[in-house]
PAROFI-61925 format. One record per residue (C-alpha): y, x, z; residue in one letter. Coordinates in steps of 0.25 Angstrom, whole numbers, padded with zeros to 4 digits, always signed. Layout:
YXZa
...
***
This chain:
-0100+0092+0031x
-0089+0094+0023x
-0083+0081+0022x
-0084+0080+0037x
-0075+0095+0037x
-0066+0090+0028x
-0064+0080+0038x
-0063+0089+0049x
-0050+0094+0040x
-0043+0083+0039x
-0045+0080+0054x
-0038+0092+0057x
-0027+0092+0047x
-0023+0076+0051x
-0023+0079+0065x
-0012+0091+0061x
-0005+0081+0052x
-0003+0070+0064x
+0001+0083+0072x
+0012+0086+0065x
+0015+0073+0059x
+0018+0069+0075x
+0027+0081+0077x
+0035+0076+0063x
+0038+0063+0069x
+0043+0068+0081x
+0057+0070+0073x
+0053+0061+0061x
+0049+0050+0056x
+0036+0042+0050x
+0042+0041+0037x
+0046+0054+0036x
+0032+0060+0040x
+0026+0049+0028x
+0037+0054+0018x
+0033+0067+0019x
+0017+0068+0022x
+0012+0058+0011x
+0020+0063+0000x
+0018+0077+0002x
+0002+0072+0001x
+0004+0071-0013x
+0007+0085-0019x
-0003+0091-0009x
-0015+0081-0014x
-0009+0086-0029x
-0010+0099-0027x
-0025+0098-0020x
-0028+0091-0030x
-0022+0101-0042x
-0030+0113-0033x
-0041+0107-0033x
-0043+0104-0048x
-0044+0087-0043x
-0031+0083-0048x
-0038+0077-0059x
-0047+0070-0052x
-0036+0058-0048x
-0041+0051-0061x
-0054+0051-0060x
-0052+0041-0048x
-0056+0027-0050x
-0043+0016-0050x
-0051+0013-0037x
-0054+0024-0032x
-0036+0027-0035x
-0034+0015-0028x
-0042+0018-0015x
-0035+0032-0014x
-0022+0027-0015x
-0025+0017-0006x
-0031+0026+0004x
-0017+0034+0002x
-0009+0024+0007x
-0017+0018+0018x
-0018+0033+0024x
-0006+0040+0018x
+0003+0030+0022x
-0001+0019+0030x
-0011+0026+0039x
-0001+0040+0042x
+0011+0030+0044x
+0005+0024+0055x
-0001+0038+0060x
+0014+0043+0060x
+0018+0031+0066x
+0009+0032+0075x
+0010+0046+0078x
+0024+0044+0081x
+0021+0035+0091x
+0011+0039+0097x
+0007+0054+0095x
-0004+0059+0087x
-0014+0061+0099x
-0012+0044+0102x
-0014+0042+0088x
-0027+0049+0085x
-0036+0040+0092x
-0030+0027+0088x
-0032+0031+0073x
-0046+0033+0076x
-0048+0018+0073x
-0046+0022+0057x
-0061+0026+0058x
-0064+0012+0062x
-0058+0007+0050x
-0064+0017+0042x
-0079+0015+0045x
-0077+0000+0044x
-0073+0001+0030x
-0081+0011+0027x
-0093+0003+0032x
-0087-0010+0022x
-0083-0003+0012x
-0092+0010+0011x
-0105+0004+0014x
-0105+0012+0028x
-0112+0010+0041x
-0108+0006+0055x
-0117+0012+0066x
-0118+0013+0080x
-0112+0026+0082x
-0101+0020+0072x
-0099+0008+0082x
-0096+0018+0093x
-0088+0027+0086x
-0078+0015+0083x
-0079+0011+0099x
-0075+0026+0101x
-0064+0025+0092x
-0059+0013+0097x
-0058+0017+0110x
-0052+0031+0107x
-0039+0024+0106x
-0041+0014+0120x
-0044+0029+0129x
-0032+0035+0124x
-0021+0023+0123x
-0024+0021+0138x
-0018+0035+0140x
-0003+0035+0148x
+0009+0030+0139x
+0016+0039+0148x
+0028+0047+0140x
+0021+0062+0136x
+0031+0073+0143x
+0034+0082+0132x
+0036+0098+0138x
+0045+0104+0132x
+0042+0119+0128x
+0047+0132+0122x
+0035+0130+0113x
+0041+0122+0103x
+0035+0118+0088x
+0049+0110+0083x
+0063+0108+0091x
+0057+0094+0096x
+0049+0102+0107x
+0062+0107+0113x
+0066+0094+0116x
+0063+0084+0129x
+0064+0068+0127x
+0056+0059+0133x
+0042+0062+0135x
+0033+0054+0120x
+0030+0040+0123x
+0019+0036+0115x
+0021+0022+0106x
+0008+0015+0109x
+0012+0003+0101x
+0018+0008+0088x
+0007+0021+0089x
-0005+0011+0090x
-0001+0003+0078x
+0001+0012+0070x
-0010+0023+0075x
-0019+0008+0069x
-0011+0009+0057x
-0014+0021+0053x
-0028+0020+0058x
-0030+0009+0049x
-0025+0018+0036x
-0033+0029+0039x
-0044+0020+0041x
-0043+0014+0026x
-0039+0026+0018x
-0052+0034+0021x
-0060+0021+0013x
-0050+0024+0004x
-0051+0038+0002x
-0067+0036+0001x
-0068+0025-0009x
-0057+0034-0018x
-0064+0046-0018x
-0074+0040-0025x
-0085+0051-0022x
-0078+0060-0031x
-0079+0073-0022x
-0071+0081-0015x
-0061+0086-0024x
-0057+0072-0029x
-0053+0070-0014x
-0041+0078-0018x
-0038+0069-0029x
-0039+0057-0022x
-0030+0062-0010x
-0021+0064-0021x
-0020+0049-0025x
-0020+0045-0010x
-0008+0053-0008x
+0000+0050-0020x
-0002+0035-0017x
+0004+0036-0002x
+0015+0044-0008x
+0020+0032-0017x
+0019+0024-0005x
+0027+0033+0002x
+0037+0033-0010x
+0039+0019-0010x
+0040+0019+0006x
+0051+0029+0004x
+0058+0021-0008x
+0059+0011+0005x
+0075+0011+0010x
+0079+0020+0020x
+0064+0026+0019x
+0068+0038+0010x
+0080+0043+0017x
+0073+0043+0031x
+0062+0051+0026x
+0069+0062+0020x
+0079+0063+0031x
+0066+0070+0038x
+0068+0081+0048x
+0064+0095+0045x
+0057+0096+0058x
+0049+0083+0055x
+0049+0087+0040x
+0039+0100+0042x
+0030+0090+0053x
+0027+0081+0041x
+0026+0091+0029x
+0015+0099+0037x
+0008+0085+0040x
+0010+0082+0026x
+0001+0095+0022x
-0010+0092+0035x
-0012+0078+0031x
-0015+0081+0017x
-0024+0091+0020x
-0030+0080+0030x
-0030+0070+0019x
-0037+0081+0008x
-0048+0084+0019x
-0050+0071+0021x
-0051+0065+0006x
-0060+0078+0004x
-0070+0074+0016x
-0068+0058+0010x
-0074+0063-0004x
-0086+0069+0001x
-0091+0063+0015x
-0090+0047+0020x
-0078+0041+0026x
-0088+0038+0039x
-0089+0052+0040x
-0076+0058+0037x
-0066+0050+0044x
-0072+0052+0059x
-0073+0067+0057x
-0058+0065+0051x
-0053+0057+0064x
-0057+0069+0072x
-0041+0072+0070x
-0038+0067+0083x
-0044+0079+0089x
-0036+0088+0081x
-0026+0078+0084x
-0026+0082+0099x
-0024+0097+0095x
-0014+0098+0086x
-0006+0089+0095x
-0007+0098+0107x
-0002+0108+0097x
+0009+0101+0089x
+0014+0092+0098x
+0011+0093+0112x
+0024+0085+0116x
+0024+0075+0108x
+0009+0069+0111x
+0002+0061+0118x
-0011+0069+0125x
-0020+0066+0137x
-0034+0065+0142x
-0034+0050+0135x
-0030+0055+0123x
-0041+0065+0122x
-0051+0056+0127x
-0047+0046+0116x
-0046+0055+0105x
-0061+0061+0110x
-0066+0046+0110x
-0061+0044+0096x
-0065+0056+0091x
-0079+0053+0098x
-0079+0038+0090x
-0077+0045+0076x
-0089+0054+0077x
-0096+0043+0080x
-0091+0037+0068x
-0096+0050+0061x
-0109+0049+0066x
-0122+0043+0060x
-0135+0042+0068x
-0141+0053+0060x
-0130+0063+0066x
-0132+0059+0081x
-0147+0058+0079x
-0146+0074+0074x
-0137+0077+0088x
-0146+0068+0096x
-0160+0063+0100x
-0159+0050+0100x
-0169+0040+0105x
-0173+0031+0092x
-0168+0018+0099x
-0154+0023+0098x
-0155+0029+0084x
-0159+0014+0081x
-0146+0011+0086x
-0139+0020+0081x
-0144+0018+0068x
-0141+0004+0067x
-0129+0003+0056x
-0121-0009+0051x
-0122-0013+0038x
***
């Protein structure tokens, strides 16, 4: 129960993050949005840490269990959020959302080699759902959103009228894949580095996670040119990123918190639930500059619809309904 509200936290909080990270790259760039949001990871995970009396508990992982949180900071921190913020760019964070949904796939396969989990029936139809979340809403128009312009403005860029947002199908897909791929690695990762040492060693081992994607980051910026374009930032961008930085730290906390105390089978279909709060927070924050539509919600509701399946054992729909016992037989029939 609590791993799965933790969860619910981190849905929440990401979804917010990719809301403001799309209004940031409306006036800035990739990079910049990276510069700023991994770094700042670090001292926030310090000072979780130091609160919480876990500091100390960074050497008491195993040179495996280091290992594994690093890596996991690097496929997510850095590979996976550059392609989301690629992707979001391109696309907006409402096309993005269900595209991502794949990330789940690739976390129950691994999880099923790796973990010693099960694939089920209900499984096998939560990936079809998953799948085909993406297919309903990429056959929406690529017709240009008209963006109305309004008194009610959050930043100067509302006040101005070019032409209406074009979506970038190719470049958003691949890297909406990208990103999908990281996020669907790191929570192995995370799960493997935790080591089953409880809930307060998840603040140690975001920690290490962070610290490693900020090296490299370091060595990203160390790159020529790289540097100079990052901090040649714009304020307006600059408070976009910053508050990002803050939600997706608290996204990533409540995520490693839930990771240490419930399976990875469990935690990351409650945690893809973002792409409901995805829809909200974009309505609010960025009406102009996002893709909506009846497809859109009809593809996000079919993703959402495949990760609860993925959530689901035959237990759970046997408790909300009777079922005949030839279809529990079916439903119980697992691989491995």
């Amino acid at each position: 129960m609590l791993g799965g509200l933790f969860a619910i936290c981190s849905a929440a909080t990401f979804a917010f993050n990719n809301a403001s990270v799309r209004r940031g790259v409306l006036t800035g760039s990739v990079l910049q949005a990276m510069a700023i949001t991994v770094p700042l990871g670090v001292p926030l995970f310090f000072l979780a840490a130091l609160i919480t009396g876990q500091l100390g508990a960074v050497l008491g992982f195993s040179p495996l269990g280091l290992a594994a949180l690093a890596g996991a900071g690097i496929i997510h921190f850095v590979w996976g959020r550059y392609g989301n913020y690629r992707a979001t760019k391109a696309l907006g964070t409402n096309l993005v959302a269900p595209i991502q949904q794949v990330n789940l796939v690739i976390t129950l396969v691994l999880a099923i080699w790796l973990l010693g989990e099960q694939l089920t029936v209900i499984r096998m139809l939560g990936i079809a759902l998953v799948v085909l979340g993406p297919v309903v809403t990429m056959r929406d128009s690529g017709a240009p959103v008209e963006r109305v312009v309004t008194d009610e403005k959050i930043t100067g860029i509302d006040a101005e009228k070019p032409a209406g947002f074009e979506p970038n199908y190719p470049e958003g897909i691949t890297f909406a894949l990208m990103s999908a791929l990281g996020y669907g690695l790191s929570p192995i990762l995370v799960r493997v580095g935790l080591e089953h040492k409880g809930l307060g060693a998840s603040f140690a081992g975001g920690l290490v996670a962070y610290a490693a994607a900020a090296a490299v980051m370091a060595v990203w910026l160390m790159w020529p040119g790289k540097l100079c374009q990052a901090l040649a930032v714009k304020r307006e961008s600059a408070k976009w990123f910053a508050l990002s930085g803050v939600l997706v730290f608290l996204s990533q906390m409540f995520l490693y918190m839930a990771m240490s105390i419930a399976p990875v089978t469990v935690v990351s279909p409650i945690n893809r639930t973002s792409i409901v709060f995805r829809l909200y927070f974009s309505s609010w924050l960025n009406p102009q500059h996002e893709v909506f539509g009846g497809r859109v919600i009809a593809g996000t509701v079919v993703s959402l619809a495949g990760a609860v399946a993925l959530s689901l054992s035959v237990e759970a729909v046997q408790g909300l309904l009777p079922l005949p016992a030839a279809v529990v037989a079916l439903l119980s029939w697992h691989w491995p």
